[in-house]
N, C-alpha and C positions, 0 to 999 in steps of 0.2 A: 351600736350593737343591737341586735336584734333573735329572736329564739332562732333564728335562721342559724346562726353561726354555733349553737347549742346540739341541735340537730345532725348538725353534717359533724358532729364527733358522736353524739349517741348511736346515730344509724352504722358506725362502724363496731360496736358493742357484739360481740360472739354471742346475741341471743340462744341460739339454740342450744348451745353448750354452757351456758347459764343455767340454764332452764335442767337441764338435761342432770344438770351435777348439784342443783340444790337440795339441803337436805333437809328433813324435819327438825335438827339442833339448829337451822339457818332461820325457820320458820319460826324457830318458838322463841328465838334471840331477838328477831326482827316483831315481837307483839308484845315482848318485854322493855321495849323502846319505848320514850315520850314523844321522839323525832326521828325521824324515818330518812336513813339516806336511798340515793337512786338504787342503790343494789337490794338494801331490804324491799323498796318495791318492786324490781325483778323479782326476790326471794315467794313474795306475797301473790304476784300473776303465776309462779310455776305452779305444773304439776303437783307441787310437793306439798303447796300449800292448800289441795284437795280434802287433805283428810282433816284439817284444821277451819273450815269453815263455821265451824259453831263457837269454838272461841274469836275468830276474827269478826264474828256478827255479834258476840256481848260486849266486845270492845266497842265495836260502830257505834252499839248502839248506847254506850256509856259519853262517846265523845258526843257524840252527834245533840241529846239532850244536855250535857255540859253547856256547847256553844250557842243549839238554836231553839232548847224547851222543847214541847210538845208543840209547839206552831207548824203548819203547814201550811205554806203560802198556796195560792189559786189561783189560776191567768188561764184566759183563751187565744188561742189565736183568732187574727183577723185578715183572711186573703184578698188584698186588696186588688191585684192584676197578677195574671198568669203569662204576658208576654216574656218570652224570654230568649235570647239568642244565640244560647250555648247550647252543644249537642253532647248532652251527658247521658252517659249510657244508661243509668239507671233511674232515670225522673221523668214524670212523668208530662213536667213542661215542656223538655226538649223541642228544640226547634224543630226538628224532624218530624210530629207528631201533626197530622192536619186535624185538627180540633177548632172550633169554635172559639177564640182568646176573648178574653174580656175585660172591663176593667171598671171599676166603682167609681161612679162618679159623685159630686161631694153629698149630693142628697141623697146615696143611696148610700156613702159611706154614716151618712147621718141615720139616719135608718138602722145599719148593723150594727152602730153603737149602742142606740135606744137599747135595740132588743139584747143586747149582752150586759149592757147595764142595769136592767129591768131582772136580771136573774144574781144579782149581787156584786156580780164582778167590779174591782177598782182598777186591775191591772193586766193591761192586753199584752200582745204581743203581733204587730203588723209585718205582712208578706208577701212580697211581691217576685213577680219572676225575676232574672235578670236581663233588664234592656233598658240602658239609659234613655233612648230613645221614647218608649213607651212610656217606660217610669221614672221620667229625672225626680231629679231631685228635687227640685219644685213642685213635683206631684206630690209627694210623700211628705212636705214641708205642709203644704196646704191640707193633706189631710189629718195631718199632726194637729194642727190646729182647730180640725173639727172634732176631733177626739179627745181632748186637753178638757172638750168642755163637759164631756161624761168620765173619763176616766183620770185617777191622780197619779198613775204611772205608764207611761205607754213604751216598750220597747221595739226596735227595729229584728228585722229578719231577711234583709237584702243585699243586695250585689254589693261588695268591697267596695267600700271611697273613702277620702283623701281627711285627711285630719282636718282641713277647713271645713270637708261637707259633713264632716261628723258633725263640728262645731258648730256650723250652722244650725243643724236637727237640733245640735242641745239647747240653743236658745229658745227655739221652737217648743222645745218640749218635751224633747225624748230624753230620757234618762238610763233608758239601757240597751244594750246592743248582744245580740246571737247572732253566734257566724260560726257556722262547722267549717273546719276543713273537708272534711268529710272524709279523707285516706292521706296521712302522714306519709307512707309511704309515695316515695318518688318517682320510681319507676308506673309502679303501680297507677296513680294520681293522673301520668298524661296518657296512658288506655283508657283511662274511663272519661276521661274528657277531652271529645273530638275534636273539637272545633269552636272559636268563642273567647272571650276574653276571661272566662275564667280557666283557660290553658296556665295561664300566668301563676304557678301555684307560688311563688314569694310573694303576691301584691295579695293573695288571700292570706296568707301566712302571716301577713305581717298588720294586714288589718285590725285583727283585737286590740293591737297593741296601740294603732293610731288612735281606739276609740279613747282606750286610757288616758292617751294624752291628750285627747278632744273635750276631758274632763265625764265623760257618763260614769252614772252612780254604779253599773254595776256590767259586769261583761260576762257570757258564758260560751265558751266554748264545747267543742265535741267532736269524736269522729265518727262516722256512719260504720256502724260496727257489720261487720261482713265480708268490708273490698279489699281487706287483706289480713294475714294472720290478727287474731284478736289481743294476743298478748303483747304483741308488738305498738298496737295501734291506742291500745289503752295505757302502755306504758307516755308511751310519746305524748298523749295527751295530756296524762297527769303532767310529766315536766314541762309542758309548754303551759299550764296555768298555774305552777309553782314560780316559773320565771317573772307569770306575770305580775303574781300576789306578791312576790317581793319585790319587783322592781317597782310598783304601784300600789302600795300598801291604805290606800285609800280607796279603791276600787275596790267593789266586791268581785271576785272571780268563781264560779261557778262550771261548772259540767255535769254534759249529759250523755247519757250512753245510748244512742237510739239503735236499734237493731233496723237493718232493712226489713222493709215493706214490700208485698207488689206493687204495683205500676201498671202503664201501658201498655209497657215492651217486655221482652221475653227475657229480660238479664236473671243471671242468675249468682249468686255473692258465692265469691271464693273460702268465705272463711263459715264452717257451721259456727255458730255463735248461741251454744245450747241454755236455756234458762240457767242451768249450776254454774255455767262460764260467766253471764250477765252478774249472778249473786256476787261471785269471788272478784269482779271488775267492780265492782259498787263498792264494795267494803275495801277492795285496796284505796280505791281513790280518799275515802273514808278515815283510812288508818295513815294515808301518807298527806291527807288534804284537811285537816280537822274543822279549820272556819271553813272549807270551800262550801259554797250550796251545790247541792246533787237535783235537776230535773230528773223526774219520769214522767214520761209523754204516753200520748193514749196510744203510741204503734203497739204496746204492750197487752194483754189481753186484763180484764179485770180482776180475776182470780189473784193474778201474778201479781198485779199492780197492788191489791191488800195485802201480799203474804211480805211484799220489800219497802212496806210504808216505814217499818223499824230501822231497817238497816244501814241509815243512811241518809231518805228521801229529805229532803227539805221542800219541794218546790213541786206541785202537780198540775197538770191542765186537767181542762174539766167541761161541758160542755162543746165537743169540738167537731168544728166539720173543718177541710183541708181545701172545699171548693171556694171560689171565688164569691162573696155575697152568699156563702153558705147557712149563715145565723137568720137570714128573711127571705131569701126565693133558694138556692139551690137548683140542681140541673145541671153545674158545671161540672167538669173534669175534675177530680179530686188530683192531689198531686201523691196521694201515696193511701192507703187502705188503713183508716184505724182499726185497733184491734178493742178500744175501750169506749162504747159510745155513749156513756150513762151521764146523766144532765147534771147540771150543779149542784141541784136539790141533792139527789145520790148518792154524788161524791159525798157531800157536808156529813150525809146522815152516816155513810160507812165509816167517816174520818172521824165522828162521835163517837160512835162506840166501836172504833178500836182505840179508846181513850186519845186521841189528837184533836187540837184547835186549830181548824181551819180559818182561814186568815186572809180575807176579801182585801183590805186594804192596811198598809203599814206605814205607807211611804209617802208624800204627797208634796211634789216638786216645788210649787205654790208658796210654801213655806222653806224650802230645803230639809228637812227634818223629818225624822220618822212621826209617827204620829201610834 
């Protein structure tokens, strides 16, 4: 069994007359709870739960320091290739795009590490397009292993594969693995993706869950908030990393709410996904997810990113560029527009005095143990 077979009974779920008929006695039953079933988190995305967002953010923010203290972990991403063979409507790799592709090679991936280890970082996050071809898995093995030697956590950010090639990575090194679906929705899912092997939305669907069993420390998930109603897609996501935290109670599972960005191309997201909407999707996963870790990513603007470090956040990027070799030459095509570009130093100093510990490194594979 797999969240696939979970899925195709929630997607039958009368959302909108859910939504439509919840009431504030639903909302305030549903924050008077220790444990939260699927329907109080329906209760918690509606409308209704509008007027209550200032008690659902003292709860956030009671569970949240309960589980993870005032720590704020820090990671950057690292773009290692942009080849990629899928025509997705919204990204900026798309094979459709005639841009200049690139790809790191090991001294140059030695180079991006120096320089993001030199600003404190322990724990990256590596990103490649998707093309087997371009980027096997022997590429990202080999650069695993150059990056093992600056950083004590490295996670993946690439095309779905097979519980061996997980396994493989984790011998290598890797410890954690991010995969969006990017749009739960079905219908919805093969419009935005034209052409390409990530047509296949089960073999992405079902990837987080190979990684679990490939043994990595820690999996997050997310959906690309925009490509289709918000309530819907933040619902779906919470229960597909509730499935996973139980079924894998060894795994850390984690999600991120990234809102679209521009791009390339002219797409434009179906769903408006307004900062109050963002707030009330963070504190549900918050109030229905208590261990889970919540990323906020720099597509966020900075204001926004200090005013939701309370509510929730466990986990920030910091120093980010999105191009290829962007941490030492830059020039490349970005794959998506940040909205937060302020450097490590920045972050650390904002995360001080909003009373948070910022938290370079915790983990260190070497040993298996936190540190």
């Amino acid at each position: 069994m797999s969240f696939y077979e979970s899925l195709t009974r929630l997607e039958q779920l009368p959302f909108e007359s859910i939504w439509k008929e919840a009431t504030a006695a639903d909302v305030q039953r549903a924050l008077a709870k220790d444990w939260l079933t699927e329907m109080d988190l329906l209760v918690l995305l509606s409308p209704a739960a509008g007027p209550y967002l200032e008690a659902m953010a003292q709860k956030a923010q009671r569970l949240t320091r309960a589980h993870f203290g005032h720590a704020m972990q820090l990671f950057t991403p690292m773009y290692l290739a942009d080849f990629c063979v899928n025509h997705c409507t919204y990204c900026s790799f798309s094979s459709i795009y005639d841009f200049p592709r690139s790809k790191l090679t090991l001294e140059e991936v030695r180079r991006e590490a120096a320089a993001i280890a030199a600003t404190g970082l322990r724990h990256i996050l590596i990103l490649t397009g998707e093309s087997r071809r371009d980027n096997p898995v022997a590429y990202v093995k080999a650069c695993v292993e150059v990056l093992r030697e600056y950083f004590s956590s490295v996670s993946i950010e690439i095309n779905p594969l097979s519980a061996p090639e997980y396994k493989e990575l984790l011998e290598a090194g890797v410890d954690g693995l991010t995969l969006y679906q990017e749009v739960y929705h079905q219908a919805t899912y093969r419009e935005l993706h034209v052409k390409g092997p990530k047509r296949n939305y089960r073999n992405r669907l079902d990837a987080p869950e190979r990684g679990c069993q490939a043994g990595f420390r820690s999996v997050n998930i997310g959906a690309l908030l925009g490509m289709y109603d918000w309530r819907q897609e933040a619902f779906l996501t919470a229960m597909d990393a509730r499935y996973l935290q139980d079924k894998y109670p060894d795994c850390e599972i984690s999600l991120s709410p990234p809102r679209f960005r521009p791009y390339l191309g002219d797409f434009s997201p179906e769903s408006d996904v307004t900062d109050r909407a963002l707030v009330q999707i963070i504190l549900a996963y918050r109030l229905f997810l208590p261990r889970s870790g919540i990323t906020l990513s720099t597509r966020e603007p900075a204001a926004l990113r200090d005013h939701l470090l309370h509510l929730g956040i466990t986990k920030m990027s910091a120093g980010v560029s999105t191009e290829v070799g962007g941490h030492t030459s830059g020039g490349g095509t970005p794959q998506f527009e940040i909205s937060d570009s302020r450097t490590v130093s920045e972050i650390t100093e904002m995360l001080y005095a909003q009373g948070l510990q910022p938290v370079f490194k915790d983990w260190d594979m070497l040993g298996l143990e936190r540190v």
